[in-house]
N, C-alpha and C positions, 0 to 999 in steps of 0.2 A: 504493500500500500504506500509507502514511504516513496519507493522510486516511481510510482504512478500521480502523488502529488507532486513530486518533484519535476516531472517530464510535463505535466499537465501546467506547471508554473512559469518554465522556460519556454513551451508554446503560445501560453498566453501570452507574452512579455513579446514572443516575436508578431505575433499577430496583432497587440497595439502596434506596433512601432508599424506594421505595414498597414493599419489602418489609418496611422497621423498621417504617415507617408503621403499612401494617395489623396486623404480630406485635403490634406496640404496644395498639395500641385493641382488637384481637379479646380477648386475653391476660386484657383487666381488663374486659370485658364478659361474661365467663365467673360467672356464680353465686359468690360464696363469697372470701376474699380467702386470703391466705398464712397467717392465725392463726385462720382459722375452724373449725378440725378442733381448738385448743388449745380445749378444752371450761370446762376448770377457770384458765382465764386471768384475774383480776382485770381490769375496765374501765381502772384507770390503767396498767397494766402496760402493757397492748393499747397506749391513748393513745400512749403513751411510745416504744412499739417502731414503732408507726405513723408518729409524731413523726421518731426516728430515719430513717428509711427514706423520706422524705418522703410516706409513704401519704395524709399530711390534706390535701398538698396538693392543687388543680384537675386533672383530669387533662391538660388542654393545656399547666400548667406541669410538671407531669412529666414531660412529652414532651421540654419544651426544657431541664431539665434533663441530662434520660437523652441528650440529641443531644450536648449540649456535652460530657459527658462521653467521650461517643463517640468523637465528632470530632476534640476537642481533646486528649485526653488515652489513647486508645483504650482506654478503661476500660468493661466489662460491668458494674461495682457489686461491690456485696457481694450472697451466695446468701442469702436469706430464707429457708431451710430446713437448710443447711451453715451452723453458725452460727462466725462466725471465721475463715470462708473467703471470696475473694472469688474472682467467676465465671472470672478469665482465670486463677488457676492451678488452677481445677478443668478448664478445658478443657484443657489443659497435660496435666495430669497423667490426662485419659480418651480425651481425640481421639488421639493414638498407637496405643492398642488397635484404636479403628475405622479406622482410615486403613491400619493395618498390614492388616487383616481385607478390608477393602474394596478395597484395591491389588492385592492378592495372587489374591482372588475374580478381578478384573477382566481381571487378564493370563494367568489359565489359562483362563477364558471365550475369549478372544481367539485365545490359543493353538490349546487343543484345539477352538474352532470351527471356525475358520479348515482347521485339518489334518483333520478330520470333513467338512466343506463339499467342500474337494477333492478326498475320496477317494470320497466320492458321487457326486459330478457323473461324476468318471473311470471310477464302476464303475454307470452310470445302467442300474435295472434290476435291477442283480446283488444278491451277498448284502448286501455293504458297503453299499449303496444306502437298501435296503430296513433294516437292521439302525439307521443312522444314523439317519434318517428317523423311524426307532420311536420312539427317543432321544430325539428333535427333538421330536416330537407329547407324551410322555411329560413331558418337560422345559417344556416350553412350558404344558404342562396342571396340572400339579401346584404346588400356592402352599409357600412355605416355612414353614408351621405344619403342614403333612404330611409335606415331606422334610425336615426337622429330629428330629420323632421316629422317622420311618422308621431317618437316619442310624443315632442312638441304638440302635434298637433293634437293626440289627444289629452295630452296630461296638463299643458299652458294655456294652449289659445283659448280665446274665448268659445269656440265653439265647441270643443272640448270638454272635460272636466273642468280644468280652471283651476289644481289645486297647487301647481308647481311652478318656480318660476319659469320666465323665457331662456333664461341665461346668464350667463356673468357666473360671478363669485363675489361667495362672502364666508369672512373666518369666521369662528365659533365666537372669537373678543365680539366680534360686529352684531350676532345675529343671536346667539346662547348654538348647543346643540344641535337642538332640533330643528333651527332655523338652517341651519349648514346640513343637516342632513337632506334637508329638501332642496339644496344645492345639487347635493353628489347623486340624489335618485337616476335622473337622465342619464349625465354621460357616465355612470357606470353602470345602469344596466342596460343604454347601447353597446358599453362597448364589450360587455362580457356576454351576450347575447350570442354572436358567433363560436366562440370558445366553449361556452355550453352545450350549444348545440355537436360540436365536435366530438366533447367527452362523451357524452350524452353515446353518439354511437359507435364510438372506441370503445364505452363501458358494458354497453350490450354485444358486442362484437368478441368480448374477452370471454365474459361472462357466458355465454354460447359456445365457445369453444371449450371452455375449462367445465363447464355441465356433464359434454358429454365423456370427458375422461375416464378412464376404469379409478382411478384412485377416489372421484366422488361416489361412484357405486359402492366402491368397496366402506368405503364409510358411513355411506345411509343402511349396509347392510351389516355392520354393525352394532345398529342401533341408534349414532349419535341424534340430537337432536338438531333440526333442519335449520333454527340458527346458528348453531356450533359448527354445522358444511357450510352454512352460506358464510359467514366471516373468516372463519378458521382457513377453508380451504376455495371454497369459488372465490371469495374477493380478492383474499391475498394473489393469486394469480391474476386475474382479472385487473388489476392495477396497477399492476408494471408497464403497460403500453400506454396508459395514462399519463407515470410519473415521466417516461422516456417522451409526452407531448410536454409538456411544462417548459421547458425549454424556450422549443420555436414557436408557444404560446403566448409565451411570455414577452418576446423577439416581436411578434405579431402586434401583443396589446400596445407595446411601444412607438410601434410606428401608425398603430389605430387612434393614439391618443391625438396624435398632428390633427385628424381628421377631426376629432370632437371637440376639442377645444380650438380649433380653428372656426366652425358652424357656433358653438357656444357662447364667444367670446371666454374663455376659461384663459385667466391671465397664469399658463403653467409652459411646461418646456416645449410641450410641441408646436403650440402658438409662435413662442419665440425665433426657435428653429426657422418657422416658415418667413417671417419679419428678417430675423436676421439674412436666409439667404435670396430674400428679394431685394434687399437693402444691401446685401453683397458686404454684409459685415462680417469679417473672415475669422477674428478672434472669437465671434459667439458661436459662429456654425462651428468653427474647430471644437469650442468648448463642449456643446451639444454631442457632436459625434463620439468625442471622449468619453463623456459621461455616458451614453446610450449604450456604447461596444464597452465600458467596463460592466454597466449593469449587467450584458445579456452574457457576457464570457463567465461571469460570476452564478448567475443562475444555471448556464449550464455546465457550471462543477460542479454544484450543488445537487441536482439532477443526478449528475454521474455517479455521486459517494450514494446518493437516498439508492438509485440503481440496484446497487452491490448489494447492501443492505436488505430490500426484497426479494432479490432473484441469488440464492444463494450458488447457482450454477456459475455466476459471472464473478469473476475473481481478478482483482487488477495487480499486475507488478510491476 
C-alpha cells in the first residue's frame, strides 16, 4: 500500500504540473489579452499595466515566473480584472459556495441512488421498477440548462409554486438557516438530478447481477434472514461500481456547477471561471483550473483507497 500511495503521489504531482502546463500556454494563445476590451486605454497606461503584470515579458519567462510563485510561495498573482484583489483570496472567498453546492449535490445523488437502485432491483418488473427507471432515462437524458429553468419554473415563478427564490445567494449571517436552505434547494437538486439518476441504474444493474450469484442462494439457504443477504452480501457487492463512479461524478458535478451558477447568478467558482475567461483574466482561470484538477485528483484517490477496502480481490503495491 505504501508504494501504491507513493507512485499515486508522484503521478499526481506530474499530472499538475502538465495540467498548469497546458492552462498556461492555451490561456495566452487565446485572441485578445486582459486590456483588450479597455477601448479608451492610453498606449502608456496599457505599457505600464502590462509592465506591472509582467505581460512584456517572453512567455517561457512567464511561465517560470508564474511556477516559482507557485511553488515556492503558493501564490495565484494578482486578478487582472478584480483590480486590488489577489486570486487566492478571491478563491477563498467563492470556492465555499461551490464546494458547499457540489458536496451537498453529490451525497443526495449517492443517497437517493443508491435507495432508488435497490428498491428497483427488489420490485424488478413492478410499479417501483418501472417508475425509477423512468426517472433514471429522464434524469440521464435531460442537460442542466433544461432542469434549471424547468426547477425555476415550477418552484419560483409566479406561475408556479412561488415558494423559492429566483436566484442569487444569500449566507446563513444574511438570511438564518433556513432562509439559505431555500437558496441551495434549486441548484442542488439540478445538479444532483443526473448523478442520481446514474447511480440509481448502476445500483440496480449490481444488484441484479450479485442476486443471481450461487453465494446469495447458498445463504438464503441457510437460513439467514433476507436483511442480513440484502446488506451483508447483495449490497456490499453491489456498490463497488458505484464507489468506482464517484470519481468522474464528482469531475462531472464540477464542471455542472459553471452551468448552474452561471443560469442562477450563484456568486461561486464556476461563475467566476466563466467571467474570468471571457474577460481573459489569466491569473483567475489559472487559479480555477488548479483548484478544480487538485479537487478531482484528490477524490479520485480517495475512491481508489474506499476501492480496496470493498472489493477485497483488489490489492495495490
Amino acid at each position: 500500500m505504501l508504494k501504491f500511495l507513493l507512485r499515486r503521489f508522484l503521478s499526481s504531482i506530474l499530472t499538475m504540473l502538465i495540467i498548469i502546463t497546458v492552462a498556461f500556454f492555451m490561456i495566452r494563445a487565446v485572441p485578445g489579452d486582459p486590456f483588450s476590451t479597455e477601448k479608451n486605454m492610453p498606449d502608456e497606461v496599457r505599457l505600464n499595466i502590462e509592465r506591472k503584470f509582467h505581460l512584456d515579458q517572453p512567455l517561457w519567462k512567464q511561465y517560470l515566473m508564474y511556477m516559482s510563485n507557485l511553488i515556492f510561495h503558493f501564490d495565484f498573482g494578482p486578478s487582472f480584472r478584480s483590480r486590488g484583489f489577489n486570486v487566492n483570496d478571491l478563491i477563498k472567498l467563492y470556492f465555499p459556495v461551490s464546494l458547499l453546492i457540489g458536496s451537498l449535490a453529490m451525497i443526495i445523488a449517492i443517497i437517493f441512488g443508491v435507495i432508488f437502485g435497490m428498491i428497483s432491483a427488489l420490485n424488478q418488473n413492478g410499479f417501483w421498477d418501472y417508475t425509477f427507471m423512468s426517472f433514471a432515462i429522464l434524469g440521464i437524458s435531460a442537460p442542466l440548462f433544461v432542469i434549471v429553468p424547468l426547477m425555476l419554473l415550477i418552484f419560483s415563478l409566479p406561475g408556479g409554486l412561488h415558494i423559492l427564490p429566483v436566484g442569487g445567494w444569500k449566507r446563513a449571517s444574511e438570511v438564518g438557516v433556513l432562509g439559505m436552505i431555500r437558496y441551495l434547494v434549486i441548484p442542488v437538486v439540478s445538479l444532483s438530478l443526473p448523478y442520481t439518476a446514474y447511480i440509481t441504474r448502476m445500483t440496480k444493474a449490481g444488484m441484479m447481477d450479485i442476486i443471481r450469484k450461487d453465494f446469495v442462494t447458498t445463504a438464503r439457504a441457510k437460513g439467514l434472514k433476507n436483511s442480513t443477504v440484502l446488506f451483508r452480501h447483495i449490497m456490499k457487492g453491489s456498490i463497488i461500481p458505484v464507489v468506482s463512479y464517484i470519481g468522474p461524478a464528482f469531475a462531472g458535478i464540477i464542471t455542472g456547477s459553471v452551468v448552474v451558477e452561471q443560469i442562477l447568478g450563484i456568486p461561486g467558482m464556476g461563475r467566476v471561471f466563466v467571467t474570468a475567461a471571457l474577460n481573459r483574466d489569466y491569473s483567475m482561470v489559472m487559479g480555477d483550473v488548479i483548484t478544480y484538477s487538485v479537487l478531482i485528483i484528490v477524490m479520485n484517490f480517495v475512491v481508489d483507497i474506499l476501492y480496496s477496502f470493498l472489493d477485497p480481490r483488489v490489492k495495490y503495491t
